[in-house]
C-alpha positions in Angstrom: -1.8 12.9 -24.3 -2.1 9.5 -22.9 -3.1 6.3 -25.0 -5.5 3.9 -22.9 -6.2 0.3 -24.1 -9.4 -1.5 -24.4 -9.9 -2.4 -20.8 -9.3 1.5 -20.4 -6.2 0.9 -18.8 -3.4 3.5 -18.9 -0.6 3.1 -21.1 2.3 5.1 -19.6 4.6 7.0 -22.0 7.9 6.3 -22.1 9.9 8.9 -20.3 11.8 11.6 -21.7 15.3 12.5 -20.5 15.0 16.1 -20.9 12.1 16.7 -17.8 12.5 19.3 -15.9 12.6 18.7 -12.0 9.5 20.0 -10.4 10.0 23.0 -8.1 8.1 24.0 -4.7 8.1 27.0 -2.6 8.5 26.2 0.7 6.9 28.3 4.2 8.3 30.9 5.8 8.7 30.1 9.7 6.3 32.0 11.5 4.1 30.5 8.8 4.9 27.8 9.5 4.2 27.9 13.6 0.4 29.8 12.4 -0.8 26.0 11.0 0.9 24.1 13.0 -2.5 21.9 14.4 -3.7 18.9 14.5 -5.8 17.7 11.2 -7.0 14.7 9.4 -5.3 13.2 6.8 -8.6 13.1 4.5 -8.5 9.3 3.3 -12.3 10.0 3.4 -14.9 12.5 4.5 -16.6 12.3 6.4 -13.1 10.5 8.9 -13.5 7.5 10.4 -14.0 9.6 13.8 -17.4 10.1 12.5 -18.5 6.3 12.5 -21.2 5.1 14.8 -22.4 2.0 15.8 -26.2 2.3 14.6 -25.1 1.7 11.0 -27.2 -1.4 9.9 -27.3 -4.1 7.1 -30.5 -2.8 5.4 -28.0 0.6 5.1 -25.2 -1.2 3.3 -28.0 -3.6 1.2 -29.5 -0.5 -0.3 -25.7 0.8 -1.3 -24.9 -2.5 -3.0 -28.5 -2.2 -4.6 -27.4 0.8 -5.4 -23.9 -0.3 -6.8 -25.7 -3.1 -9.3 -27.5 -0.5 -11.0 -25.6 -1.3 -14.2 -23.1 -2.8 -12.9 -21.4 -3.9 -16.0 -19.4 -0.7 -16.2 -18.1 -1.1 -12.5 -15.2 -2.4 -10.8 -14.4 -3.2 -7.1 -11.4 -2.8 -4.8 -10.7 -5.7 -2.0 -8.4 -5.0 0.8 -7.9 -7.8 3.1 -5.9 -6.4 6.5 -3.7 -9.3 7.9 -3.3 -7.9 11.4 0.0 -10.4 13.0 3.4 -9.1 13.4 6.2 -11.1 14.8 7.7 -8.1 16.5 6.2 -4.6 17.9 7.6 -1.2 16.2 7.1 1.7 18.1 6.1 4.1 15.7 2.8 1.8 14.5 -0.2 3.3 14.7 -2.1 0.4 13.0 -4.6 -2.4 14.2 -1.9 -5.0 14.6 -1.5 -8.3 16.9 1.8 -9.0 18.0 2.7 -13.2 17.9 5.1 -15.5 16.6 2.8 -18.2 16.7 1.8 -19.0 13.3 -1.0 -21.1 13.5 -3.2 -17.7 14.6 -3.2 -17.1 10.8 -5.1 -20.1 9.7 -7.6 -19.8 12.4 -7.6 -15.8 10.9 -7.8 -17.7 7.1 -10.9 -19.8 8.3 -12.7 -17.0 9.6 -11.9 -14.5 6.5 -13.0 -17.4 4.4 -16.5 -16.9 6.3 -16.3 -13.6 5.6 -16.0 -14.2 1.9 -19.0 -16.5 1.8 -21.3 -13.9 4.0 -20.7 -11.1 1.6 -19.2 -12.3 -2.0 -22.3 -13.2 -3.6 -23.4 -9.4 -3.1 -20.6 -8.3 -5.9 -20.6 -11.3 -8.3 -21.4 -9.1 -10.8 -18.8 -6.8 -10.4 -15.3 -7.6 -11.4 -12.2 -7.0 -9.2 -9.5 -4.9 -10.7 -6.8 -4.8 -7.8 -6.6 -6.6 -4.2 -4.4 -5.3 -1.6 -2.9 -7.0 1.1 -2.4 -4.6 4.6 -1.8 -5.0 8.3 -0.1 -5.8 10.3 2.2 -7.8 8.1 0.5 -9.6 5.4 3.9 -11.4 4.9 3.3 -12.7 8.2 1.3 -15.2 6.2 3.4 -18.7 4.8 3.4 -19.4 1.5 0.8 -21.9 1.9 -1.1 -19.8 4.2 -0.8 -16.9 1.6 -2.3 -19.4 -1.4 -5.0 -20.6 0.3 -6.3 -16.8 1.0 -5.3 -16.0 -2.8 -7.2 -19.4 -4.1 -10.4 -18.6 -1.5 -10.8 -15.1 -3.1 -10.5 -15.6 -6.6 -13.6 -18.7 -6.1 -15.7 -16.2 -4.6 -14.7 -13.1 -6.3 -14.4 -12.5 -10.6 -10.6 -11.6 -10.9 -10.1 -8.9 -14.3 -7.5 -11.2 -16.0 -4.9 -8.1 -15.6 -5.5 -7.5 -12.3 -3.0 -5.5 -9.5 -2.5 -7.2 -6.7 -0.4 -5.7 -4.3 1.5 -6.8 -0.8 2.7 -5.1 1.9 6.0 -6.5 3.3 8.5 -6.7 6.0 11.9 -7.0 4.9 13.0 -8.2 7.9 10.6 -11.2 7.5 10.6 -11.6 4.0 13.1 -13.3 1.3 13.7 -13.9 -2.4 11.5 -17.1 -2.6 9.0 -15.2 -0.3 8.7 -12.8 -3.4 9.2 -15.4 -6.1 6.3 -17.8 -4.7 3.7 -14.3 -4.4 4.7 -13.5 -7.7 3.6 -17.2 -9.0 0.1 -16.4 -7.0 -0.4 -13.3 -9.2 1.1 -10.4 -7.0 2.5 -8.1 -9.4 3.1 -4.5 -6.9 5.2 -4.4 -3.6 5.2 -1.8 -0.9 8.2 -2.6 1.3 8.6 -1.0 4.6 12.3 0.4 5.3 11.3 3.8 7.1 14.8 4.9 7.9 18.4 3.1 7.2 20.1 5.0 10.7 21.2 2.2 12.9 20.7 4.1 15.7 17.3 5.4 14.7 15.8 1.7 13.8 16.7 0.7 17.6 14.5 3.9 19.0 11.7 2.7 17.3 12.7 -1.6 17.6 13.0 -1.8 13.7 16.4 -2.9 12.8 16.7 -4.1 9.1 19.6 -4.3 6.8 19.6 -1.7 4.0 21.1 -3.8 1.7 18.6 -6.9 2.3 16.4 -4.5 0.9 18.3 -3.3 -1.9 18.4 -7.2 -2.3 14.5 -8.3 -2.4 14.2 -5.2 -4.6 16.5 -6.4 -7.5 15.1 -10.1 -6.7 11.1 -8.9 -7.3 12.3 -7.0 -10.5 13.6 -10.1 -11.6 10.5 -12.3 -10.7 8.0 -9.6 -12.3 6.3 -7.3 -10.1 5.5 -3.9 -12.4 6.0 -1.5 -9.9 7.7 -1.5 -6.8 6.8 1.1 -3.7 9.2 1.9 -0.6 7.8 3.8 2.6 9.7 6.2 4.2 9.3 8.1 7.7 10.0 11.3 8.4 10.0 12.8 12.1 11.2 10.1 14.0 13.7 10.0 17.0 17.0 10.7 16.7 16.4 11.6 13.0 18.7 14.9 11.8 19.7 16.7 8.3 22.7 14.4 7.5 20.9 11.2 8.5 18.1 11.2 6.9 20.0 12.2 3.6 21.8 9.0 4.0 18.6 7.0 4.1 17.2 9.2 0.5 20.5 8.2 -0.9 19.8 5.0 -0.6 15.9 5.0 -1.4 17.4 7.0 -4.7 19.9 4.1 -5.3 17.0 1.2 -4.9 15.2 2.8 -7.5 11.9 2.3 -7.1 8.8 3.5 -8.9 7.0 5.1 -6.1 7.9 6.6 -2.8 5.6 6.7 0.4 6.3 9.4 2.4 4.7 9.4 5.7 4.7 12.1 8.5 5.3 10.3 11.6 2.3 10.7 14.0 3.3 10.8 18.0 0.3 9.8 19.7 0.8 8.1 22.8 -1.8 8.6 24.0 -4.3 6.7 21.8 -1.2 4.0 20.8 0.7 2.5 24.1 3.9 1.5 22.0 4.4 5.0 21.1 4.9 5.4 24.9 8.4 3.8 24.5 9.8 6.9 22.3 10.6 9.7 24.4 9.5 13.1 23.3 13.1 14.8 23.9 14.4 12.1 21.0 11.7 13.9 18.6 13.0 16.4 15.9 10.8 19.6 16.8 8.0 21.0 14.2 10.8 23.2 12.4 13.1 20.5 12.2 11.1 18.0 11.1 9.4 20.4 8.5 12.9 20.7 7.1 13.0 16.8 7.0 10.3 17.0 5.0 11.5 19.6 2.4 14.8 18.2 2.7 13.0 14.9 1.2 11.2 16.8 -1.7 14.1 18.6 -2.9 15.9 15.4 -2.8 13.7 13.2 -4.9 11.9 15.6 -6.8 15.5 16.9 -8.2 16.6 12.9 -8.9 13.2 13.0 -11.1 10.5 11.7 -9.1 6.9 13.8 -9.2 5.5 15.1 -5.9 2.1 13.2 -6.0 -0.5 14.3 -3.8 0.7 15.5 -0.4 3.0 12.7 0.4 4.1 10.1 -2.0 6.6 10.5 -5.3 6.0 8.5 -8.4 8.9 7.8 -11.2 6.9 10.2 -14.4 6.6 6.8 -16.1 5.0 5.5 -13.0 0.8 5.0 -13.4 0.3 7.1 -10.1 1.9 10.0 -12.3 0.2 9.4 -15.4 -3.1 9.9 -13.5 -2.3 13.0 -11.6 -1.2 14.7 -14.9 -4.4 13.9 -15.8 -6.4 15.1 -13.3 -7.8 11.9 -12.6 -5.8 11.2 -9.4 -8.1 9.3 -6.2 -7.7 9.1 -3.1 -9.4 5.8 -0.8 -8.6 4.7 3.0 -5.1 3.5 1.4 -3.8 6.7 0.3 -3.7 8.0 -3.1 -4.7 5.8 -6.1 -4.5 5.5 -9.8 -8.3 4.5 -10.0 -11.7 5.6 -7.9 -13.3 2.5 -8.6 -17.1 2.2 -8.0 -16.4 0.5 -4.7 -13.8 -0.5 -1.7 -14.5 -3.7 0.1 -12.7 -4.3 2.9 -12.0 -7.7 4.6 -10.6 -8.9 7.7 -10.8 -7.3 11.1 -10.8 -3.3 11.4 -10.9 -3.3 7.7 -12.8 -0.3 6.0 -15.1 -0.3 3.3 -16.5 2.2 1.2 -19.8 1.2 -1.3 -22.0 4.2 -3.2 -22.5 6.4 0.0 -21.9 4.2 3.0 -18.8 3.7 4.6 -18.5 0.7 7.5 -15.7 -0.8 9.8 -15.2 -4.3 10.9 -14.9 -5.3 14.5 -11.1 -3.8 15.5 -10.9 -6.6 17.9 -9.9 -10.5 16.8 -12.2 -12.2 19.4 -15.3 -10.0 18.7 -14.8 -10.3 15.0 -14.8 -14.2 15.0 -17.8 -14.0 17.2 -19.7 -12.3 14.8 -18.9 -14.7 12.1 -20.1 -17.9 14.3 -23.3 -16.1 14.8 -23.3 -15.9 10.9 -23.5 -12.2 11.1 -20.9 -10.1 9.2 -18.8 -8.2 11.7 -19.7 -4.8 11.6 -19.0 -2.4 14.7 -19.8 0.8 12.9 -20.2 3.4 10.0 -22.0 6.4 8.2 -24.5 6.7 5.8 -23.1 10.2 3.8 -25.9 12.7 3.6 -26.0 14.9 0.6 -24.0 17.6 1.9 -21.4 14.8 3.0 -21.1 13.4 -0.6 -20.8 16.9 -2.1 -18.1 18.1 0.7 -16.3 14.4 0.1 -16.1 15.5 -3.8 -14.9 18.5 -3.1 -12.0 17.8 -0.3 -10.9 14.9 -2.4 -10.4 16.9 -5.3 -8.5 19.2 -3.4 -6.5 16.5 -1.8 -5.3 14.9 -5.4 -5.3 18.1 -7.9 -5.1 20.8 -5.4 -8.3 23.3 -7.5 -11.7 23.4 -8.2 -13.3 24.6 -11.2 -16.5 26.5 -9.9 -18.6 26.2 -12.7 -17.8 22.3 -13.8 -18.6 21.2 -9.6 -21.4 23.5 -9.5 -23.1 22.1 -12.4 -22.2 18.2 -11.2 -23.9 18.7 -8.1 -26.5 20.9 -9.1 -25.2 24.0 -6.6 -24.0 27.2 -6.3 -20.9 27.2 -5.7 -19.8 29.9 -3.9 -23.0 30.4 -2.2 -23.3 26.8 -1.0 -20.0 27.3 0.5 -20.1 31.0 1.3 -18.9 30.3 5.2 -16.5 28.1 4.5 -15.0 30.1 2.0 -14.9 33.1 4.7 -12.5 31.1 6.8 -10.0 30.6 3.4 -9.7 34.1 4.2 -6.8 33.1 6.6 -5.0 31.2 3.1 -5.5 33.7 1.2 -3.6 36.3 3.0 -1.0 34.3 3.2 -0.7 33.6 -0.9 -1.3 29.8 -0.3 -4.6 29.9 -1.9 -6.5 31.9 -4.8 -10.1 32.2 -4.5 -11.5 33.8 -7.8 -15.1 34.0 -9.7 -14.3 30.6 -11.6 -11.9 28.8 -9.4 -9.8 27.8 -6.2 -6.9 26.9 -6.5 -3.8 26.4 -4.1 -0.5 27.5 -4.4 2.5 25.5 -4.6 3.5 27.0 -0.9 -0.3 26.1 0.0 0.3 22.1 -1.4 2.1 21.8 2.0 -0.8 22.6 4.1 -3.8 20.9 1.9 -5.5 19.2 4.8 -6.0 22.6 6.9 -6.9 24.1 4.1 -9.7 20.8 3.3 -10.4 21.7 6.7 -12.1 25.0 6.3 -14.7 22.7 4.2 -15.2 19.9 7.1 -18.6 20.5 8.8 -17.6 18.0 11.4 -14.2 19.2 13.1 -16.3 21.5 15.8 -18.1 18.5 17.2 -16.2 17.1 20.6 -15.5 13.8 19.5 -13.5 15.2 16.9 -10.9 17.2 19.4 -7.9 15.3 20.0 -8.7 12.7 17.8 -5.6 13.8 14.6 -2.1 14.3 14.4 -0.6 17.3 13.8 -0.1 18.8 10.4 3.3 18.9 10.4 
């Protein structure tokens, strides 16, 4: 039982000292080699590979019509993606713009300042409960760069008084007053980027950071304030074995953080060019960097972290846990999520957004974004209205995503179906699952196993309508 307060916030319980660690079956090998394909990831449904260029203002009007139907109980998200790096890592896969010439970021301010006056005045009456800062490096931003952005948002946009506003940051860019002066802004959550602690592996991938810098900024931010605290870590990459990649848990464990980002690391060179400078031969291969992965879930599950979701680990005290005990676990464009607010709107160039049932993408490219914005146009390159059979697939592959079962009766009866004979083919190809005891499909639910939790998104993907389409081949990384 969890207490919520009057802004129906959750009020974490204390921890208890007793917990049991949580235990997971793990695949067999030849298992293991039968899913080995390439899948999305399932931060929406339909997947961004479905957007298309004919999406149009009067599409996104009706869904903020839509979302001020009484809009007194709803809440909005805001990302704002801060694309500039000083240096290029090889693993990225994101929309980022290498520079160290600072004065691109308040030419980028000016323009996302546009941007807030095109579009604010559509959610005025909606109030923001978290902002989230991406990239790229958001610390990329000065201090004074980063309070002007912070001041030009909270004019246009009605801030809840408690707020989470969370920043992405490079360690090797960022220091204590760094943290101190964000915290003064309002930031209260930090996701810091460390990846991997091996010397040898941070120079394959031209990311070389002191562990103990980290461990630094990490005791400095408790100090100044911010509630929870969120490292990434990579699994996959080159040069990566057993014994090294323990080191770099043991010292994730000894940071202490709330939450733990695990990310699979995607090799796809041929969609990003930097990727081009990692050899494949330095690559752990699919078994190996399988084991990487369980290696990491044995680790931090038995130090008392939860398994949340497919990839991330929350302290049981941690929000992210409280809501997956729940069953109230979301997942958005930035991963899994303590809250499915009403709406996502994202800022900035390549941001996504996601409002009632459209989803739309800015322009991915700086000089065709700011050309929008001095036409006075909001720079949109494309999206997707969600058809019926969209938003019902959506519900369902989200759910499975956070909570990993359905109750039959409880989705038929929300979107006024029948279950299993809305979904009779797709349940045909769970066959495969079922076989294998990763999933149970019964009369009144489906539910996946703890060996199944490891192979979510091909299992999702027996529900996607749009993986046979040719755009879509090609386009995702592999499962594991």
């Amino acid at each position: 039982m969890y207490i919520r307060d009057v802004h129906n916030t959750i009020i974490p319980p204390k921890p208890t000292t007793n917990k049991q660690p949580q235990t997971l079956d793990f695949l067999e090998k030849a298992v293991l080699q039968k899913y080995n394909v390439s899948g999305p990831r399932y931060t929406s449904y339909p997947t961004a590979v479905s957007f298309h260029p004919d999406i149009s203002t009067n599409d996104i009007d009706d869904a903020n019509n839509n979302l001020l139907v009484d809009a007194s109980s709803k809440q909005l998200s805001l990302y704002v993606h801060i694309p500039f790096c000083n240096t290029l890592c090889y693993y990225c896969g994101c929309n980022k713009i290498v520079t160290r010439q600072q004065d691109k970021a308040d030419r980028y301010i000016e323009y996302l300042e546009k941007e807030i006056d095109l579009v604010a005045n559509s959610y005025e009456k909606l109030v923001v409960a978290d902002l989230h800062l991406g990239g790229g490096t958001p610390n990329f931003l000065s201090v004074e760069q980063l309070s002007r952005l912070i001041a030009s948002l909270k004019q246009a946009f009605n801030f809840a008084n408690d707020a989470q506003l969370s920043i992405e940051i490079d360690p090797r860019t960022a220091d204590q007053h760094y943290l101190k002066a964000a915290a003064k802004l309002g930031f209260n959550r930090l996701s810091i980027g460390l990846q991997d602690t091996d010397k040898r592996v941070q120079r394959k991938i031209n990311r070389t950071q002191s562990t103990l810098h980290i461990a630094n900024l990490i005791k400095a931010a408790r100090m100044f304030g911010y509630k929870s605290i969120n490292v990434d870590v990579i699994y996959g990459l080159p040069m990566q074995t057993h014994e090294t990649f323990s080191n770099t848990l043991n010292a994730v464990k000894n940071m202490d953080p709330e939450r733990i980002s695990l990310f699979s690391y995607a090799h796809m060179p041929n969609m990003f060019a930097a990727q081009r400078k990692i050899k494949n031969e330095w690559l752990p291969s699919s078994e190996e960097k399988f084991a990487l992965f369980t290696l990491a879930i044995n680790v931090l599950t038995q130090s008392g972290y939860d398994f949340i979701g497919m990839d991330h680990f929350a302290k049981p005290s941690d929000e992210l846990s409280v809501v997956q005990r729940e069953k109230l676990l979301h997942r958005n464009f930035q991963g899994y999520s303590t809250q499915g607010r009403s709406a996502l709107l994202g800022l900035g160039v390549s941001s996504i957004s996601s409002i009632d049932k459209v989803y739309f993408q800015n322009e991915k490219h700086l000089n065709d974004y700011y050309a929008a914005l001095d036409k006075n146009n909001r720079p949109i390159a494309k999206g997707v209205v969600l058809s019926t059979d969209d938003q019902i697939r959506r519900d369902l592959i989200l759910q499975l995503m956070c909570n990993f079962e359905i109750d039959k009766q409880a989705f038929s009866e929300k979107h006024n179906i029948d279950f299993n004979y809305y979904f009779k083919q797709s349940l045909s190809t769970l066959e495969t699952f079922v076989n294998d005891a990763l999933v149970s499909n019964d009369d009144d639910k489906l539910t996946i196993h703890s060996k199944g939790r490891l192979l979510v998104r091909n299992i999702c993907m027996s529900f996607d309508q749009y993986l046979s389409q040719p755009m879509h081949q090609m386009r995702y990384s592999s499962v594991i």
